[in-house]
N, C-alpha and C positions, 0 to 999 in steps of 0.2 A: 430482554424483557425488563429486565432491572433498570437499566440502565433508562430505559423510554418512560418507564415510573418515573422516577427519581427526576428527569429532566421536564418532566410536565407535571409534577408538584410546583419543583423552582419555580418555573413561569407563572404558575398560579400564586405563587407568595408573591412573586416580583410584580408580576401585574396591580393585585391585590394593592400593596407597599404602596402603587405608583398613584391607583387609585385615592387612596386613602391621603397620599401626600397634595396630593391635587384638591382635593375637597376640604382641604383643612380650612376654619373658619380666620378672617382677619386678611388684611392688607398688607401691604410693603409700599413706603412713597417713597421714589426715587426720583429725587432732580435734578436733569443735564441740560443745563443754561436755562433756555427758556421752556423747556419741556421736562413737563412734571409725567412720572409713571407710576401707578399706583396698580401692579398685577395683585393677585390674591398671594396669600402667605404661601401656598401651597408652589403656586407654578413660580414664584420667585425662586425659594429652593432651589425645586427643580433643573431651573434655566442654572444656578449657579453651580449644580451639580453637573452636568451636561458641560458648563463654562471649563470646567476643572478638566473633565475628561478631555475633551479638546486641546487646552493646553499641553496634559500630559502626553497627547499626541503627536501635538506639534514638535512641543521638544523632542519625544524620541526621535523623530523626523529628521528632523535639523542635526541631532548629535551621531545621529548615522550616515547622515551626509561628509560632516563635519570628520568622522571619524573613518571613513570611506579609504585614505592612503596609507594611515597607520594598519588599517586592519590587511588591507591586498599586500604591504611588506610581510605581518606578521604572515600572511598565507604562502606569499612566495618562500621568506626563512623554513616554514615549516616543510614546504615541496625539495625545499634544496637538503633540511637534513634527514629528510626521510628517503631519499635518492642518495646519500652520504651513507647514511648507514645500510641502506641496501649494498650501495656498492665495497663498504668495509665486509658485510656479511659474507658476499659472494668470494669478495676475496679472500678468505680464511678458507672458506670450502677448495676455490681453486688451491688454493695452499696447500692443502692435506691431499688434495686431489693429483697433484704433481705436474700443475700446471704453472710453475713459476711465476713466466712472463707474463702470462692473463693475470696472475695476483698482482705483480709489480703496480700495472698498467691500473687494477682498478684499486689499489691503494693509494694511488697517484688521485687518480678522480674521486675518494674519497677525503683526502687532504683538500684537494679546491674547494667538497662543497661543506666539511665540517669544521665549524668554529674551534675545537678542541681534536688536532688530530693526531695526538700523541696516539691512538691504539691503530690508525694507521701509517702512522711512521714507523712504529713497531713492524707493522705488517712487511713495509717496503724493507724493512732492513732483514726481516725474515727470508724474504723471498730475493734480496739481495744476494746473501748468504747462502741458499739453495743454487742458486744460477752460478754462482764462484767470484761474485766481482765482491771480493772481502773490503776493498779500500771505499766503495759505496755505504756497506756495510757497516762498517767501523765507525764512519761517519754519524751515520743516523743514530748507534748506540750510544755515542758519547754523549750523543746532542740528549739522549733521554738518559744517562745517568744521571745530570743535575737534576730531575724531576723527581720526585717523592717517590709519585704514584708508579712511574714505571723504572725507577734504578736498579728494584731485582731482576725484571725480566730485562733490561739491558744488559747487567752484568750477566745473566745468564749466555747471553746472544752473546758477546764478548769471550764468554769464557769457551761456547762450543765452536767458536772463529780457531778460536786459539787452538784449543786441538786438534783441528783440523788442518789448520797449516805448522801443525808438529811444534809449537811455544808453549812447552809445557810449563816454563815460569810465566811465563805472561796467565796460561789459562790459571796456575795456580794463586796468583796476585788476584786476579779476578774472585775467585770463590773463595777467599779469603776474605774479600771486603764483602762480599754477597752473605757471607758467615758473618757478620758485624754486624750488617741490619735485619738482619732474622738467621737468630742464635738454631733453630730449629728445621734450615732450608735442606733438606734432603741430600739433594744434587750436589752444595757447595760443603755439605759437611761430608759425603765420601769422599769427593775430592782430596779436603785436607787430609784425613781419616786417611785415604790411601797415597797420602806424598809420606804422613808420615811413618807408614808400614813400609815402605819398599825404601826410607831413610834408614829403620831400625830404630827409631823414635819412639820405644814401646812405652816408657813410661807417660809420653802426653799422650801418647795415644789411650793409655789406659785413663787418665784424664778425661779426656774427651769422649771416649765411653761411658765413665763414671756419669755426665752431665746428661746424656740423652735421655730422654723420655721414654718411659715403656711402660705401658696402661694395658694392651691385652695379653694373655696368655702368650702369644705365640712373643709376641715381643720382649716379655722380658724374659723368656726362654733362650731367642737370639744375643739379647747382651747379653746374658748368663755365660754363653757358650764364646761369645767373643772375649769375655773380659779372661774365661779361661785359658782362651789360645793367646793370648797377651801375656799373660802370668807366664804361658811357658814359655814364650819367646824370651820374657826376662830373663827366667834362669837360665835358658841354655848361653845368651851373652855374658850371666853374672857367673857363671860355674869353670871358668877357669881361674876370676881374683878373688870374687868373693863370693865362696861355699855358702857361709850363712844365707846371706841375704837370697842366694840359687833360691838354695831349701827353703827357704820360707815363701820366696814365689811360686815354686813347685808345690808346696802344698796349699797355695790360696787356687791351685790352677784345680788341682785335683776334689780340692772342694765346691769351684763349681762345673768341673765337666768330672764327675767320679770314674776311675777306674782309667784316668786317660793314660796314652800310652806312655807319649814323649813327656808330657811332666813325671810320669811313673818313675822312667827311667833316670830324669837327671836325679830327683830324691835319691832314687837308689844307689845309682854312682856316688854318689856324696855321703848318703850311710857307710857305703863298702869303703871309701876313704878317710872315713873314720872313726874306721874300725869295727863299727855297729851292727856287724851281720843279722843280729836275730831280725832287727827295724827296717833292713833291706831285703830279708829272705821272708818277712810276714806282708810287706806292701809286694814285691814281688809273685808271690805264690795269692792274694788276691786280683791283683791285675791278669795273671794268668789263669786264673778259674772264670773269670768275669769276661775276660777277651780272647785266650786261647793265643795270643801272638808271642810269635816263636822269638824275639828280641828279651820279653820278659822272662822266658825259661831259659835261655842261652846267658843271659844275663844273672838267672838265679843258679846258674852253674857253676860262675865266675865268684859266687858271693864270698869264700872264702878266697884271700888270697892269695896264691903258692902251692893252691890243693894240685894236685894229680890228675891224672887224667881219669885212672878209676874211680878216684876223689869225686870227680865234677860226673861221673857216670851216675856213680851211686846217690848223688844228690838229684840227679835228674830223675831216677826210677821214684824214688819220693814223691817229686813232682808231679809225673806224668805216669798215671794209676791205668790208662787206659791208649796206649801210642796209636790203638789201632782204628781212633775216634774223628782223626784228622790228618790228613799227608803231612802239617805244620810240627804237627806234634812229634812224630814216628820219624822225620825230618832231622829233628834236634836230636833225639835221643839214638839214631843212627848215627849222627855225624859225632855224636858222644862215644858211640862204642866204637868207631874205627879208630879213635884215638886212642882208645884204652885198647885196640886190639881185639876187640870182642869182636871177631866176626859174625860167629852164629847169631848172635845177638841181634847185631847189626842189620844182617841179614833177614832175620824171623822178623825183625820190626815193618822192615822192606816190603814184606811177603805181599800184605795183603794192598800195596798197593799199585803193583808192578805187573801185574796183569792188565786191567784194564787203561787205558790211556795214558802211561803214570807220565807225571811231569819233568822239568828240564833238570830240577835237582835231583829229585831219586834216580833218575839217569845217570847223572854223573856219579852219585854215590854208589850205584850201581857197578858203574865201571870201577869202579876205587877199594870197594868188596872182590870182584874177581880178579884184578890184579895184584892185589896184596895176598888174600886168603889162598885164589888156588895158582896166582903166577901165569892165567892166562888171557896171554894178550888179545887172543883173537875175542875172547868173549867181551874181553873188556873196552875191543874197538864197536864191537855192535852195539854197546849201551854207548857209546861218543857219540855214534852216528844218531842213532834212536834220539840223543840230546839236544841235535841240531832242529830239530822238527818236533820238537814235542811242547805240550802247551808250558806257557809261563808258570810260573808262582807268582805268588801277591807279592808286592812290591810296594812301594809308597808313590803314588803316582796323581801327576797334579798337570792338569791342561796337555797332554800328552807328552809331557815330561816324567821320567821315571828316575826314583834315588834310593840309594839304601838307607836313608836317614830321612828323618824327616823335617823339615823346613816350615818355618811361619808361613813365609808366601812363597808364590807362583814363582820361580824364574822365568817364567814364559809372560806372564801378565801382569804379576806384581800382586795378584790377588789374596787377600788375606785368608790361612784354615781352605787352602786348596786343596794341600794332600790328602788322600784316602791310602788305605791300606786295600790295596784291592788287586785283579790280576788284568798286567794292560791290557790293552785292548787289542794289539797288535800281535803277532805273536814273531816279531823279529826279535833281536837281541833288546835290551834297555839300553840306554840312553840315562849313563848313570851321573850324575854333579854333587859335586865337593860342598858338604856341607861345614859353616863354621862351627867351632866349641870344639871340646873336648873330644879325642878317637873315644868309640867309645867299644867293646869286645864285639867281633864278629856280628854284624845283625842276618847276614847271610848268610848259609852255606854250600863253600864251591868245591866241589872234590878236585886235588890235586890234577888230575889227567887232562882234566876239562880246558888248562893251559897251553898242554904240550900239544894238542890236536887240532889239525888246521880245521875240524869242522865243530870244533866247540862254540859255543856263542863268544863274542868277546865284550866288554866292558870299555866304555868309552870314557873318560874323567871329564 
């Protein structure tokens, strides 16, 4: 209804206008040759307004005639990259979708109809690379590392060629240079991050730690915790030449993972060597309230040099206020008294946990109690057997790998901060590997018998 207003005003003003233009008083004399015109002022106007409009029309005519090939090119370019980029689209999908050859084929047909087809030449070298034809593959990446826009994602494509046909200097060359042109690329900074963990490279490595970025909580939490387990991969390589420099990596590791075990530990070796029991038996006896791991009180056993075995007993009762709090605990302080000949000791520590399910070590201890204290073998053959099948202890175990020391990275994978203290998973014997650095005192304990008996577990190096 508005809108029917509004357009039957207009015509009444335009009418009006037309009116009023028409009636105007006065002449116009126009002379073409021998004919003279003299319309009124008004329809002269007119007619020349009217003239104007036709022209304008004319010309738009003519210049759409005129403009007629340029514009049916510009409409076919537009048909051909909107058919281009459908066909690049579809192809990413079939990509993901696990349809290779359909990707290939419609990044092909998107290259004919796009003027710029580097993100489908990408695509074909994707799907190159998926199908196994690497030397297709390799092709198309080079050809897009000279390009700005896409030299990451080709060195990307490059570097996962490369792993996959087992060049692991080639994939590492690759994410190396991919690390050049963005200092912050995820993928090519684990990369080096883990060539140079599984080199022993701790110190660039802790370098290149030092540089990453970490803005949320969880993040700088994570390099917190790496730059720890770096620190202590340091010392355990600096702690056989140089003690100083251990200790001081030892305690930048334990500053930021507190209370950690394996940096606990070399600190503490390197107090007890020199000479500084109170400084190794106060980090000791807090790693052990704080973790409860049987290395640090076997360890704070050790703390003075040359003690005794009732020496190292009685410093264990100190320690360990309550054995009956954890099989770890009762564990140590057992394998303490059979040294010093405490049986009953040994034995009462044992009590409570040898009834229900006990494990492979109070088993053996077990048997290492009734063969020494009462001399009998038979009983002491039922806790061997009992040994053979009874669950593990914790151990340090990393990608199904198990060691009695504990390791920066994976031997299975190279992973960096793989070990846990935890009990395998398996419950066959471990699968135990030769850790570098310093022996360091007993981290386990195996009772004597547990060797001599064909159904003991055994230890593989």
């Amino acid at each position: 209804m508005t809108r029917l207003v509004v357009w039957l005003v207009l015509s009444l003003v335009l009418a009006l206008g037309a009116a009023w233009l028409v009636a105007l008083p006065g002449t116009v004399a126009i002379d073409l040759g021998r004919y003279r015109l003299e319309p009124g002022l008004g329809t002269a106007i007119f007619a020349v307004l009217v003239l104007i409009l036709v022209s304008i029309l004319l010309w738009a005519i003519i210049r759409r005639v005129l403009e007629t090939p340029a514009r049916l090119a510009r409409h076919n370019e537009e048909r051909r990259k909107k058919a281009g980029v459908e066909a690049l689209s579809d192809g990413y999908i079939a990509l993901e979708a696990g349809e290779f050859s359909r990707a290939r084929t419609l990044a092909r047909d998107a290259q004919a109809r796009l003027a710029d087809g580097t993100a489908a030449q990408l695509l074909e070298a994707r799907a190159d690379l998926a199908l196994g034809d690497f030397t297709a593959a390799r092709e198309h990446y080079r050809a897009l590392v000279s390009n700005p826009k896409t030299a990451i994602a080709a060195l990307a494509g490059l570097y996962e060629q490369a792993r996959a046909q087992d060049r692991s200097r080639a994939a590492l060359t690759f994410a190396r240079k991919a690390l050049t042109l963005a200092p912050t690329l995820d993928w090519a900074g684990q990369a080096v991050f883990e060539d140079l963990a599984q080199r022993g490279a701790w110190a660039e490595a802790l370098e290149m730690t030092a540089a990453l970025p970490a803005h949320t909580r969880s993040q700088k939490a994570a390099k917190k915790r790496r730059q720890g387990v770096l620190e202590t991969a340091l010392a355990l390589a600096l702690e056989p030449t140089d003690p100083t420099g251990a200790l001081d990596h030892a305690g930048k590791a334990l500053r930021a993972i507190p209370d950690f075990v394996p940096a606990a530990l070399v600190a503490a070796r390197i107090h007890i060597d020199r000479d500084e029991t109170r400084k190794a038996s106060s980090l000791l006896k807090r790693v052990w309230a704080a973790t409860g791991h049987p290395d640090a009180a076997i360890l704070y056993a050790h703390a003075r040099p040359g003690s005794s075995a009732l020496e190292r007993l009685k410093r264990l009762e100190t320690l360990i206020s309550d054995p009956g709090a954890s099989p770890e605990a009762a564990i140590v302080l057992a394998r303490a008294a059979i040294d010093a000949y405490e049986w009953d000791l040994a034995r009462g520590t044992l009590a409570p946990f040898i009834e229900d399910d006990p494990t492979r070590k109070v088993c053996l201890l077990m048997a290492e109690i009734e063969e020494g204290q009462t001399g009998d073998q038979g009983k002491a053959r039922v806790w061997l057997s009992r040994a053979a099948a009874a669950p593990a202890d914790p151990i340090w175990v990393a990608d199904g790998v198990t060691s009695e020391d504990w390791a920066p990275v994976s031997p299975a994978t190279g992973r960096l901060d793989a070990f846990a203290w935890k009990v395998p998973v398996t419950a066959s014997a471990p699968i135990l590997i030769e850790t570098e650095g310093p022996a360091a005192p007993p981290a386990t304990i195996e009772a004597q018998p547990a060797a001599k008996s064909p159904d003991a577990p055994a230890s593989v190096p």
